[in-house]
VOGU-3710 file (C-alpha; in Angstrom, 3 decimals, decimal comma):
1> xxxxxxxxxx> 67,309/165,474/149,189  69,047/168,778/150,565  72,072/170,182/149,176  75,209/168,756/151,309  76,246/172,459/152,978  72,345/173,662/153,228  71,622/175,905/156,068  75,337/176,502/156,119  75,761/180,122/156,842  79,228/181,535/155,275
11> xxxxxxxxxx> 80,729/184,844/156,217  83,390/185,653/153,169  85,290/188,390/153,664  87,420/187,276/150,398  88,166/189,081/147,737  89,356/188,685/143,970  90,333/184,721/143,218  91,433/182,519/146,116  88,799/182,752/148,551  85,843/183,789/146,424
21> xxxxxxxxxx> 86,654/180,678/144,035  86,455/178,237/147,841  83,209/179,919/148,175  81,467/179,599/144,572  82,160/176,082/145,290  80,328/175,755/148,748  77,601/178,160/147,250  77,235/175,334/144,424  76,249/172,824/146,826  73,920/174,668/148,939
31> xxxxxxxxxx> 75,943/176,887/151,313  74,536/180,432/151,787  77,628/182,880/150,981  77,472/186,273/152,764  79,719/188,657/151,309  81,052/191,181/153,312  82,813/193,851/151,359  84,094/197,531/151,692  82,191/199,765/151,314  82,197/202,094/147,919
41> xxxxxxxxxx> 84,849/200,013/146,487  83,378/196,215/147,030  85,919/193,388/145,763  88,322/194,366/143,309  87,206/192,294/140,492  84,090/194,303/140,173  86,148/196,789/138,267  88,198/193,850/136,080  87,401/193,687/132,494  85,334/192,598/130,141
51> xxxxxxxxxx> 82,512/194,504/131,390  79,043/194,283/130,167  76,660/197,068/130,497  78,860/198,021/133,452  79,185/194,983/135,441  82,137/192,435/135,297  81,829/189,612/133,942  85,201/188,068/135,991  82,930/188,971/139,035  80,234/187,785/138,007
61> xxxxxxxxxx> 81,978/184,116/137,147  83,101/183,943/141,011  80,708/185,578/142,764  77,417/184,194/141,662  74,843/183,190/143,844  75,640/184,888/146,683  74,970/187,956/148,856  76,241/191,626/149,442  76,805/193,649/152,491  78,928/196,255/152,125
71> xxxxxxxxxx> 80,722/196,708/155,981  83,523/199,307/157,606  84,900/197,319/160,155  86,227/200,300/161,694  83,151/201,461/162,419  81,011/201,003/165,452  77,762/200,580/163,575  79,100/198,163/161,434  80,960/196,198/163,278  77,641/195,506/165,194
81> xxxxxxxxxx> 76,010/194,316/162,637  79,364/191,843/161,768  79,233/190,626/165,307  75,720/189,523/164,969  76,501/187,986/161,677  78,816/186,141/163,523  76,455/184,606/165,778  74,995/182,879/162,822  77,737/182,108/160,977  79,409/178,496/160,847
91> xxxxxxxxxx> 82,263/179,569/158,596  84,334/182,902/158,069  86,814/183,041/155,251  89,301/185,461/155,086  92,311/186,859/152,515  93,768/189,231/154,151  97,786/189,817/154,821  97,816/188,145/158,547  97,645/190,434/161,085  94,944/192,460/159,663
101> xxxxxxxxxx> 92,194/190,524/161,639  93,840/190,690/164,590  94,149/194,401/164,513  90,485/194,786/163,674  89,641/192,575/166,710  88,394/189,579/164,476  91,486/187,383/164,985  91,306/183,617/165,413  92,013/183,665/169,101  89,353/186,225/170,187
111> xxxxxxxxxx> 86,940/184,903/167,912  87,633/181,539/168,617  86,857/182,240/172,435  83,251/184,305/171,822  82,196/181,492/168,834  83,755/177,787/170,147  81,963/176,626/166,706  82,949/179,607/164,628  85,506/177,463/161,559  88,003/180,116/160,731
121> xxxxxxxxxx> 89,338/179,720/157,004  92,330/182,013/156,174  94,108/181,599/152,573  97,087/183,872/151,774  100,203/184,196/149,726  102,720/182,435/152,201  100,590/181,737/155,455  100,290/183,018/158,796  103,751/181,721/160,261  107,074/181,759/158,698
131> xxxxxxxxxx> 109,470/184,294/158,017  107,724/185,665/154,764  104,083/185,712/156,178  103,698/189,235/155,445  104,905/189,619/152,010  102,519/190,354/149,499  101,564/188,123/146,355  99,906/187,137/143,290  99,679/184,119/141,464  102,645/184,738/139,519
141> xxxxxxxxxx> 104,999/185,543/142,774  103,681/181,849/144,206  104,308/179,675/140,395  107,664/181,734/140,320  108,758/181,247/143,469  106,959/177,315/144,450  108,522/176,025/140,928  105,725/175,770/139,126  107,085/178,303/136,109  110,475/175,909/136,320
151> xxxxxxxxxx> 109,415/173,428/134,880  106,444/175,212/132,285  106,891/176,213/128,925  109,732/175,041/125,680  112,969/173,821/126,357  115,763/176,031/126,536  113,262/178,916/126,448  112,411/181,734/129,259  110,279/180,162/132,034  105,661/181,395/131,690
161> xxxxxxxxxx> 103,439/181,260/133,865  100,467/178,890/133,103  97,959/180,206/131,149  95,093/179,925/134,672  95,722/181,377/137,539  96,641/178,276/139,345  98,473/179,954/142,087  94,976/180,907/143,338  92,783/178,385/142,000  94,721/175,725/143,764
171> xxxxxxxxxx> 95,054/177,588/146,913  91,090/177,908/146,709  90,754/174,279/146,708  92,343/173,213/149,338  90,563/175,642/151,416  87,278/174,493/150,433  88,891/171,124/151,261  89,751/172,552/155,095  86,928/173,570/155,693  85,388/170,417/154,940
181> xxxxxxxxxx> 87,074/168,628/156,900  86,974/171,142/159,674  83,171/170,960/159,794  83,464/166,889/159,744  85,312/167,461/162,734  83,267/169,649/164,095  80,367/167,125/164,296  82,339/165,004/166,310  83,952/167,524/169,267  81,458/170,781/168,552
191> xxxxxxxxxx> 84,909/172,885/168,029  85,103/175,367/165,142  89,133/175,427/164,323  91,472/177,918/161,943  92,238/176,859/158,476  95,874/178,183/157,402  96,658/177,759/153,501  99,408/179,713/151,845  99,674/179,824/148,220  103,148/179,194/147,683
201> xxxxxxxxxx> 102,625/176,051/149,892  99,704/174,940/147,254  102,273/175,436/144,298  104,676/173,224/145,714  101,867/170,312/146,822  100,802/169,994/142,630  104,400/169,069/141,584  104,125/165,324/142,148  106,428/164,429/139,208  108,568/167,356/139,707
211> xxxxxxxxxx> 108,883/166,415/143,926  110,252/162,967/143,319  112,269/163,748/140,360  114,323/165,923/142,669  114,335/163,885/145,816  115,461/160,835/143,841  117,612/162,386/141,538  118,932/165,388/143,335  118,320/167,518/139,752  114,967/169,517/139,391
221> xxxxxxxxxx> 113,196/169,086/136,039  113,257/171,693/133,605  110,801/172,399/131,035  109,802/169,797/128,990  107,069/171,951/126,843  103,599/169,524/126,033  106,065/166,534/126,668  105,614/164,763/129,913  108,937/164,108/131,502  108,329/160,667/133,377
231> xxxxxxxxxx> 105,744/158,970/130,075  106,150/158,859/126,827  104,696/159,206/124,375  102,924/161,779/125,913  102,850/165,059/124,695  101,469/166,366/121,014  102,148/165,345/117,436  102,103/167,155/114,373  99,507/166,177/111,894  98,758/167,574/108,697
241> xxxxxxxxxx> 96,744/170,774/109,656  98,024/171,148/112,862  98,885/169,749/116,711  96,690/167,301/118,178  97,697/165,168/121,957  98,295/161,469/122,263  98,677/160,485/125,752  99,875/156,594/125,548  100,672/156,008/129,661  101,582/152,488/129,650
251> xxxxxxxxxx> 103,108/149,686/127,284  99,740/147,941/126,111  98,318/151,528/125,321  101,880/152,113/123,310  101,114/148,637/121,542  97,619/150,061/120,443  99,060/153,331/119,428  101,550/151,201/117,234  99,056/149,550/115,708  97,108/152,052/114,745
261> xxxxxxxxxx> 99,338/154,022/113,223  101,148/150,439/111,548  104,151/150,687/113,060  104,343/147,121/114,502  108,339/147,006/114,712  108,603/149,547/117,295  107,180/147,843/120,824  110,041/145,563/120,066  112,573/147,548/119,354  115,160/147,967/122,419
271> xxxxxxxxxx> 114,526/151,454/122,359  111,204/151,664/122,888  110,260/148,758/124,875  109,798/150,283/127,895  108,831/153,191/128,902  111,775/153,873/130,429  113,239/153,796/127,206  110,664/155,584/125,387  111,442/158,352/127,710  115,207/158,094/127,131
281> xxxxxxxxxx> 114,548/158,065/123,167  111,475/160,657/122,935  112,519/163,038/120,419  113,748/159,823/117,600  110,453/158,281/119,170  107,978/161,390/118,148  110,266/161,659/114,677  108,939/158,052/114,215  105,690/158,930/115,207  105,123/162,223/113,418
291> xxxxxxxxxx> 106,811/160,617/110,012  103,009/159,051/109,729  100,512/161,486/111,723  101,903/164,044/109,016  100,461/162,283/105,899  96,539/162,964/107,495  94,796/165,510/109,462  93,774/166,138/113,043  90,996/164,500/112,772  91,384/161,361/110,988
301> xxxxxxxxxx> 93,857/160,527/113,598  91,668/161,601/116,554  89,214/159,372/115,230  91,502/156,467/114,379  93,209/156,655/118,026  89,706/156,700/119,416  89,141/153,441/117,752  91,724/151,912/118,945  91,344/152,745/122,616  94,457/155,429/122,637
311> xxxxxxxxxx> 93,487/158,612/124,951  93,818/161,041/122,115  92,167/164,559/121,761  91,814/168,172/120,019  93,631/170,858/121,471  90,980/173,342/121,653  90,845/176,991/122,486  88,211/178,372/125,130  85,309/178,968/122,592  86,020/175,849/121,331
321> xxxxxxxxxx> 85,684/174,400/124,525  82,476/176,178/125,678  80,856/174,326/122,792  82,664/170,757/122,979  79,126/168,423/123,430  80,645/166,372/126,606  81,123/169,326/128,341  77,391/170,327/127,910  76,306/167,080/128,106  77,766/167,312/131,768
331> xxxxxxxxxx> 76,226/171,300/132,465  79,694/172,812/132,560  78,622/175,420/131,065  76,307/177,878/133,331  74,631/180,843/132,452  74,552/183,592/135,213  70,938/184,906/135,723  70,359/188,506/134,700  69,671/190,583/137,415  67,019/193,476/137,366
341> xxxxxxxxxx> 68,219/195,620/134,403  71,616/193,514/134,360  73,083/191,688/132,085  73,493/187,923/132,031  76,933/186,208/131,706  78,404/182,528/130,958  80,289/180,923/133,739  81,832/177,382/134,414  79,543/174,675/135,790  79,718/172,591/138,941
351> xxxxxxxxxx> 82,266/169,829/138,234  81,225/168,196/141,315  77,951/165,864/140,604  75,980/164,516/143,394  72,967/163,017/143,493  71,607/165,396/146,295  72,861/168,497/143,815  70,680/169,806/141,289  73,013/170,086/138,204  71,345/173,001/136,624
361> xxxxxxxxxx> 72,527/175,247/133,603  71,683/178,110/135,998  72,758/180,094/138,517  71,812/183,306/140,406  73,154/186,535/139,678  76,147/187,801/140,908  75,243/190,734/143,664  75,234/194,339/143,422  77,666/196,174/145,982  75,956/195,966/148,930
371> xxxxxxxxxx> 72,656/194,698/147,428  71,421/192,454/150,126  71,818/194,878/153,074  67,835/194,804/153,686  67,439/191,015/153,227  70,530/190,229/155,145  69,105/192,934/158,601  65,570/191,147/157,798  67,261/187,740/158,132  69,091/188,670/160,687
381> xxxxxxxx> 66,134/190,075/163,020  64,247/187,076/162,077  67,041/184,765/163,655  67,689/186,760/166,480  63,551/187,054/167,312  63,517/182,998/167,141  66,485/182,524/169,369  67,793/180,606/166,396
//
């Protein structure tokens, strides 16, 4: 079976997180990723740390797979050779402050009107309307500002931002998720349409607890550390070597947890008979809780939760991770081919699995700056000569 976006021709003018991370995950299932970039510079990341034998290995974790033209939009030459790109492409993605396009003569409206089928994907910090569409961010300025860093880190303690760049991650989702649905669409009326996500609007579309909290109560949440503010228990215990999670989300998983750790009075008790109440009595309720996990380690209780059916689990760092045998039982962890006289590099695997998807341990190398100038002409003629 083919990929599900084979023979779907991608034009991604993207650079560093946001867009490049919608593309990687088109590229993984089959889409061919053309990436137009400046010329002499290429996408930032190329020049972000660690580096290997020269080449970055942060660009190399997004940008896999695909291929490099380098293109001056300003100039005639090049610009010829974008507008015949164009008349292959099926999707353009763009992350540029809006405006930009338009000034270059590549805005939604004119392009929209040369290439009916043409799906237009823009991400940016706060979107092309509004009265802040041209203010610049980063992922910190969108989990500041959408209330993300409210509500993340200790009690009582200055706000952090979390530890992934979330603020762009996100935002890359959802536009992989527009344009998804734009070329469903597409099928149906043979119209290409524009794609509009903002990263602050992202932020504030992940706070489901922190969205109804507020509307119901009128009072935002405030940070609540590793405790979840709307289940308990739910959060992580001390045991004797260390933190580990328990995440008991409903009363018969509570009942299991008590159990285990034989403290049969408690599901009873007033005070924790609910979860209502469990949330109203958390701290005496992890006191109680902690007053056994203490007397044994991490893993003797990660093995007796298991056991007993309570979600439990290590909290591990990213090394850790990269080894943990689920993950590699599922291929999440990819190696990135070496190129010729280039290094290889380790990069996250597909989390999407479909039966139509190879899920290799694999993928091609990330491109050199402008590496696929030759291949992408060649193609090009080859299109053009077929009428295709």
């Amino acid at each position: 079976m083919s990929k599900p976006y084979e023979n779907l021709v991608i034009l991604d003018l993207t650079h560093v997180l946001a867009g490049p991370f919608a593309s990687t995950m088109m590229s993984d299932l089959g889409a061919t990723i053309i990436k137009v970039e400046r010329p002499g510079i290429g996408d930032d990341t190329r020049a972000f740390p660690p580096f290997v034998e020269g080449q970055s290995a942060y660009f190399a974790g997004l940008n896999h797979g695909k291929q490099s033209i380098a293109l001056d939009l300003k100039s005639p030459s090049d610009r010829e050779v974008f507008e015949r790109l164009l008349q292959q492409a099926d999707v353009l993605l763009e992350n540029f402050r809006p405006g930009v396009m338009e000034k270059l003569g590549y805005g939604w409206d004119s392009l929209h009107e040369k290439h009916p089928r043409l799906i237009y994907g823009a991400v940016s910090g706060f979107g092309h309307t509004g009265p802040d569409s041209q203010k610049p961010a980063y992922d910190m300025v969108v989990q500041g500002r959408g209330g993300v860093m409210s509500i993340t880190g200790e009690k009582d303690r200055e706000p952090v931002r979390v530890g992934a760049s979330i603020g762009d991650i996100v935002a890359g989702l959802y536009l992989a998720q527009g344009v998804s649905a734009a070329l469903y669409q597409r099928e149906q009326t043979g119209q290409g349409q524009k794609i509009d996500v903002a990263m602050l609007d992202c932020q504030l579309a992940i706070l489901e607890h922190a969205v109804a909290i507020t509307g119901a109560t009128g009072t935002p949440p405030g940070r609540t550390g590793a405790r979840h503010p709307t289940i308990t228990p739910f959060e992580t215990f001390h045991a004797s070597d260390g933190l580990f999670v328990i995440a008991a989300g409903n009363d018969a998983l509570f009942q299991r947890l008590c159990d285990a750790l034989e403290l049969p009075d408690l599901p009873a008790d007033p005070q924790f008979a609910t979860n209502a109440a469990r949330c109203d009595n958390a701290r005496l309720l992890k006191r109680l809780i902690e007053a056994v996990t203490l007397s044994q380690t991490k893993a003797h209780w990660i093995e007796v939760l298991t056991k007993a059916g309570v979600p439990t689990g290590p909290i591990q760092n990213v090394a850790e991770a990269l080894e943990d045998p689920q993950l590699l039982a599922r291929n999440m962890v990819a190696t990135v081919q070496a190129g010729t006289d280039r290094p290889s590099f380790l990069a996250a695997g597909n989390p999407i699995k479909m039966t139509s998807v190879p899920d290799t341990t694999s993928r091609d190398a990330a491109p050199l700056l402008d590496g696929d100038r030759e291949a992408i002409l060649q193609w090009l003629a080859s299109k053009e000569s077929t009428g295709s």
